[in-house]
C-alpha positions as MATLAB code, in Angstrom:
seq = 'XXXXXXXXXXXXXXXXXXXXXXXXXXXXXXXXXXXXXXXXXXXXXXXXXXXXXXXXXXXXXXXXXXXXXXXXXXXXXXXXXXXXXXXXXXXXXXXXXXXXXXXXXXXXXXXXXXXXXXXXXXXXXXXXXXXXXXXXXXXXXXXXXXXXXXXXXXXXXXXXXXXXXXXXXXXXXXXXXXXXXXXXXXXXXXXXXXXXXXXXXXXXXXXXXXXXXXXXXXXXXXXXXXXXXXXXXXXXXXXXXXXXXXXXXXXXXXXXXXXXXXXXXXXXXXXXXXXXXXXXXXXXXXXXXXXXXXXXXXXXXXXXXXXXXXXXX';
ca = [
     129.155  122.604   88.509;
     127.986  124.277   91.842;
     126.078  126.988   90.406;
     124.446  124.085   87.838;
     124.093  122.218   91.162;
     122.212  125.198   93.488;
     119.813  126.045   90.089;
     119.062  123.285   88.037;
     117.062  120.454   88.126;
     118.836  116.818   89.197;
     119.118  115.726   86.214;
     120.740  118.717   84.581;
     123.099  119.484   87.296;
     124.712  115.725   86.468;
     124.622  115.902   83.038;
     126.582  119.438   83.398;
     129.165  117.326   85.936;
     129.368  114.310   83.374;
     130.380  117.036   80.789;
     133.031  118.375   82.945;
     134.505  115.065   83.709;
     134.487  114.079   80.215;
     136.577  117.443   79.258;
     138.877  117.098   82.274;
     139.393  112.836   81.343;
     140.394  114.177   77.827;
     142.884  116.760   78.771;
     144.599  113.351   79.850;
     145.222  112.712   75.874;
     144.610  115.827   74.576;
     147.296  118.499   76.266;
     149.809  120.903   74.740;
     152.343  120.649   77.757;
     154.060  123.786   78.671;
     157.583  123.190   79.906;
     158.121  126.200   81.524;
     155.013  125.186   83.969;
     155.141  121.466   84.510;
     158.963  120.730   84.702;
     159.520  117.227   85.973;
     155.524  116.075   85.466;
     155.642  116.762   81.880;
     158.141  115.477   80.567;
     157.556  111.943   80.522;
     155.101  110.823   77.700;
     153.005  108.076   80.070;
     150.354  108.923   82.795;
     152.098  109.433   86.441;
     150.570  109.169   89.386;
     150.433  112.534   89.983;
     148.702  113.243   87.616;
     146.225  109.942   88.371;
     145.855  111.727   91.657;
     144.609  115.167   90.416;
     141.696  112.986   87.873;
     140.733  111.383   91.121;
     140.329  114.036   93.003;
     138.612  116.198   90.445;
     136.135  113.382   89.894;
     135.474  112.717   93.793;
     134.760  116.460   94.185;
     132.697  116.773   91.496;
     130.189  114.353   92.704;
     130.527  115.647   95.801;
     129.455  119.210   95.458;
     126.875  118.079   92.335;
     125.041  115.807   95.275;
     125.182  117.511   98.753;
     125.208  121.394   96.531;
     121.646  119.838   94.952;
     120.318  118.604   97.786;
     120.895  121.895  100.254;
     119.235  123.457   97.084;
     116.455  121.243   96.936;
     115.764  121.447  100.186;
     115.881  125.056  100.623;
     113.592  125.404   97.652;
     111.146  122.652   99.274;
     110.985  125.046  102.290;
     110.194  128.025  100.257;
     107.348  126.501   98.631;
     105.874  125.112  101.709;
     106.123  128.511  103.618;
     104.220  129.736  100.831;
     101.403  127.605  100.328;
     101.184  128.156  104.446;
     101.039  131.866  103.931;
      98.383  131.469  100.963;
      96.707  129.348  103.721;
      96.746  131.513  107.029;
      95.739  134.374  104.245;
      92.780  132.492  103.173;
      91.317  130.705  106.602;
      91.619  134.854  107.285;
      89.635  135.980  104.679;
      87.209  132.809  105.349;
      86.922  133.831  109.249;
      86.650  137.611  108.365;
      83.222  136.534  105.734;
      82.168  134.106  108.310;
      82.025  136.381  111.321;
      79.924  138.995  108.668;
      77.749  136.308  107.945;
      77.000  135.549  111.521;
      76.162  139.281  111.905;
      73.975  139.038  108.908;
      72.205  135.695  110.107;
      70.931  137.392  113.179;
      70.118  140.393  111.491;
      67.650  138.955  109.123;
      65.977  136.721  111.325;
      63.553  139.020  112.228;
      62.620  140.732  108.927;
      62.212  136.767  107.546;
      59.399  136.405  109.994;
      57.536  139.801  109.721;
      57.370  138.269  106.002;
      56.175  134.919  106.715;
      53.618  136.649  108.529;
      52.600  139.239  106.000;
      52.320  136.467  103.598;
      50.262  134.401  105.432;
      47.610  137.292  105.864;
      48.153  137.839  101.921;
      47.528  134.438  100.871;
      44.405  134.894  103.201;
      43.294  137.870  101.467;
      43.506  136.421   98.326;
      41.310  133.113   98.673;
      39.676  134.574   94.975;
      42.912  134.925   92.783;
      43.924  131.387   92.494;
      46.931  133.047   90.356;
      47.953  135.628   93.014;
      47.719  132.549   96.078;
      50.235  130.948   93.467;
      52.720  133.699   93.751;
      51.891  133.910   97.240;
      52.855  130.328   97.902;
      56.022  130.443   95.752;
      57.491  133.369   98.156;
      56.518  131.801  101.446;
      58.682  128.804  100.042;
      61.770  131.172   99.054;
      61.099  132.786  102.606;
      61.034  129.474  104.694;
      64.129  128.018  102.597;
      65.607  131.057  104.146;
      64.938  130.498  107.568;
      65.963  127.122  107.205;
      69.466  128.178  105.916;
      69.843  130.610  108.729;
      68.598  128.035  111.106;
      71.343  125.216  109.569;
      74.024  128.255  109.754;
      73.386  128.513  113.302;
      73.358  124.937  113.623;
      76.589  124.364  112.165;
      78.571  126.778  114.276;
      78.825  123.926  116.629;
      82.191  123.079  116.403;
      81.672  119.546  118.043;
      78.986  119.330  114.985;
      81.604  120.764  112.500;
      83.903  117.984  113.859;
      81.883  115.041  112.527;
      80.728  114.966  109.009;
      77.718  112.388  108.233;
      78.488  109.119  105.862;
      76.106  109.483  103.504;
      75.425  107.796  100.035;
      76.543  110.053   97.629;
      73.460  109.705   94.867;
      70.935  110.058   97.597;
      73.192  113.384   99.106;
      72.987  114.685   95.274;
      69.368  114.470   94.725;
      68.415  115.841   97.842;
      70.853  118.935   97.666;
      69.697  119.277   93.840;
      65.799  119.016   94.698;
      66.740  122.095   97.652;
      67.792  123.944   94.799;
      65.071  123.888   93.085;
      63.344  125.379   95.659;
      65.330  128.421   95.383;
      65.979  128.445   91.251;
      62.329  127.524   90.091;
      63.132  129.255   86.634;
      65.753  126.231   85.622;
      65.278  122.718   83.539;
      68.110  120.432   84.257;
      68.947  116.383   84.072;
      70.752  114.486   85.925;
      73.055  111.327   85.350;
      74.387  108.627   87.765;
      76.722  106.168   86.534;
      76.116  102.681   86.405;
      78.644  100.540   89.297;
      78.048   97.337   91.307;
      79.921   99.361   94.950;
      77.877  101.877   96.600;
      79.506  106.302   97.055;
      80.445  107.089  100.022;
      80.604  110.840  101.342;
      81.566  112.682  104.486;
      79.313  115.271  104.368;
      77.748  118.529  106.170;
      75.715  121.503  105.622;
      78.779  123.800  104.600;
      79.422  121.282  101.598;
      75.573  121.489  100.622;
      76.084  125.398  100.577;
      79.473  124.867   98.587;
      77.650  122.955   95.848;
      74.594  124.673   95.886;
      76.747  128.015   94.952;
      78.321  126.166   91.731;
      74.825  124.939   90.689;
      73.478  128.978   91.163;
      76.836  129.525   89.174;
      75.918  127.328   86.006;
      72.297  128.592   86.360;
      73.023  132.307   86.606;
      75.115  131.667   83.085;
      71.963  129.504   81.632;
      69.464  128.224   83.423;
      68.568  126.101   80.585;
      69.407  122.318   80.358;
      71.721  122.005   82.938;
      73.623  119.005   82.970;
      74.492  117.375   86.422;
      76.296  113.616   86.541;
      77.436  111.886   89.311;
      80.177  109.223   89.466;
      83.095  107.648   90.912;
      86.040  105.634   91.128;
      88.058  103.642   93.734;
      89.321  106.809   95.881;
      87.051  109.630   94.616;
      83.833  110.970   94.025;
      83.424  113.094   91.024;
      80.137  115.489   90.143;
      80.287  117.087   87.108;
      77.904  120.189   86.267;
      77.813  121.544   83.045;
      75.794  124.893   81.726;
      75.999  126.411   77.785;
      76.871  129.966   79.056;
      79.122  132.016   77.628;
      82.084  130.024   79.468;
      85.045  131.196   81.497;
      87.494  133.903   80.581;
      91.080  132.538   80.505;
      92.182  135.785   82.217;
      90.648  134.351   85.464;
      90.568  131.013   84.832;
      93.403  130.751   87.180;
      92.345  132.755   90.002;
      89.022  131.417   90.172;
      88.641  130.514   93.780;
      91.805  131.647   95.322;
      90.692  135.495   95.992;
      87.236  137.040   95.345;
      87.090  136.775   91.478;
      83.890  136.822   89.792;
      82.581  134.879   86.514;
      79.746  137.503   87.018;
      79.569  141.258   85.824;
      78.221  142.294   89.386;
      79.420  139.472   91.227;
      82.188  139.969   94.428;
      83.473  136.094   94.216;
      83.257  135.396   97.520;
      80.847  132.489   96.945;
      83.307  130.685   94.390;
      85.994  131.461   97.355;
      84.361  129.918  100.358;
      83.194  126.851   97.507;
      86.698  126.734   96.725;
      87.421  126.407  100.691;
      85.141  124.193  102.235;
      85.561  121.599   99.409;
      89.280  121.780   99.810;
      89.069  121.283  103.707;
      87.180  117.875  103.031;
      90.389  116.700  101.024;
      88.895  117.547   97.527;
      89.207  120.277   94.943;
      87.420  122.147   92.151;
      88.044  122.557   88.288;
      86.658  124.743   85.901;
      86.671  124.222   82.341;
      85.431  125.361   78.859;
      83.161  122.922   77.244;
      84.563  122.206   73.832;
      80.795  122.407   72.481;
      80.258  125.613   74.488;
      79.578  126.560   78.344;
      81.370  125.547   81.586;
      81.904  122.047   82.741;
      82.581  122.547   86.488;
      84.413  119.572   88.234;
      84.083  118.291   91.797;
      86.277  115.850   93.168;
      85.860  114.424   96.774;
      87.554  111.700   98.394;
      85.550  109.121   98.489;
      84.325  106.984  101.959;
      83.412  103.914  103.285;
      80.411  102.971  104.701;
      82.091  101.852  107.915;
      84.174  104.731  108.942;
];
């Protein structure tokens, strides 16, 4: 009973001290007395109060040592899982610091190469006032250049920690379209369609620009697998906020289905993961998490869940 009690579940440590109490209640009936042994308590044929006495005690113990035994087990087991998930924790917010401080490195680093090309292409386009075709690629890479001075400029932005500390309310449908119509910007080369479902109440968000970067990277995701008819639908429910994007790639290898998010695995041949990863943990420091599944009629349905807000917080 105490080693049932320190390894198995509640219910299976009582049902292993029921079984012992009903063996020890039928040795009351069911004994082959040996004289030798029990002298004086055995050799009357009724039940003696001795022998009362040892049932009693028996029983008392066992539920004793089933309940405090399982409890100091529980508890001890509790512990160990929580020091884990607060080592998997400090071991990610490490690896997210370590990417961040790179990334600030990187920001300032490309800052001025971005403008020596906004220049360049402004003397291109320029140059080119007779190819209407060439002033069309012109255009399209002083967009992609600008959308990246913009980013750096947000990055920058958001480093404020005071800034960090307050997320915007912000409907959820208008949030969507504008993050999806920034994309577009950057992934000209995709068709996609987008669904909001149909309620009376009005989605909430807390929002800021490190959540528009962590669904941005699962809509490059599903267009880097297919960037044909991608799927995007927004909806929600009384706590939560759900936006589902769906691609027909080639899907998501079980292998690292799993790990997908919790170290720098890839769904890409050249890809390091660490976009998934900091996805994975900006979405989960606004209270929400991220699924990835297989489509049953092909590609990957990936799943966003926020907590949902009101409009007066």
């Amino acid at each position: 009973m105490t080693i049932a009690a320190a390894t198995l579940p509640w219910r299976c440590a009582w049902i292993i001290a029921a079984t012992s109490m009903l063996g020890y209640s039928a040795l009351l009936a069911f004994h082959q007395p040996v004289p030798q042994l029990t002298g004086a308590h055995g050799s009357t044929g009724g039940l003696n109060l001795h022998v009362l006495g040892m049932w009693l005690n028996f029983a008392l113990s066992a539920g004793l040592v089933t309940f405090f035994i399982y409890k100091m087990a529980h508890a001890l087991r509790s512990r160990e899982q929580a020091l884990s998930r607060t080592r998997e924790a400090a071991l990610r917010n490490e690896q997210v610091l370590a990417v961040a401080t790179q990334a600030a490195g990187t920001a300032h680093e490309l800052g001025t190469p971005l403008s020596t090309m906004a220049v360049l292409l402004s003397e291109m386009r320029a140059e080119a006032e007779d190819n209407p075709m060439l002033q069309k690629d012109i255009e399209l890479l002083r967009q992609q250049v600008d959308t990246c001075k913009t980013r750096l400029q947000q990055l920058v932005e958001s480093a404020d920690r005071r800034r960090m500390g307050e997320p915007q309310i912000t409907d959820a449908e208008v949030w969507l379209a504008g993050v999806v119509q920034r994309w577009l910007v950057l992934r000209p080369d995709v068709s996609h369609h987008m669904t909001v479902a149909e309620h009376r109440s009005r989605p909430w968000l807390a929002v800021d620009t490190t959540l528009e970067q962590a669904l941005t990277n699962l809509l490059n995701n599903a267009a880097d697998a297919n960037p044909d008819d991608i799927t995007i639908s927004l909806d929600w429910h009384d706590d939560e906020v759900i936006v589902d994007i769906r691609d027909h790639g080639p899907g998501v290898a079980l292998s690292i289905a799993d790990q997908l998010g919790e170290t720098f695995v890839s769904t890409k041949s050249k890809g390091m993961g660490i976009g998934l990863f900091l996805t994975h943990a900006t979405i989960n420091r606004f209270g929400g998490g991220v699924s990835l599944y297989n489509h049953p009629e092909g590609g990957t349905l990936t799943e966003v869940v926020l907590p949902r807000s009101s409009a007066a917080e």
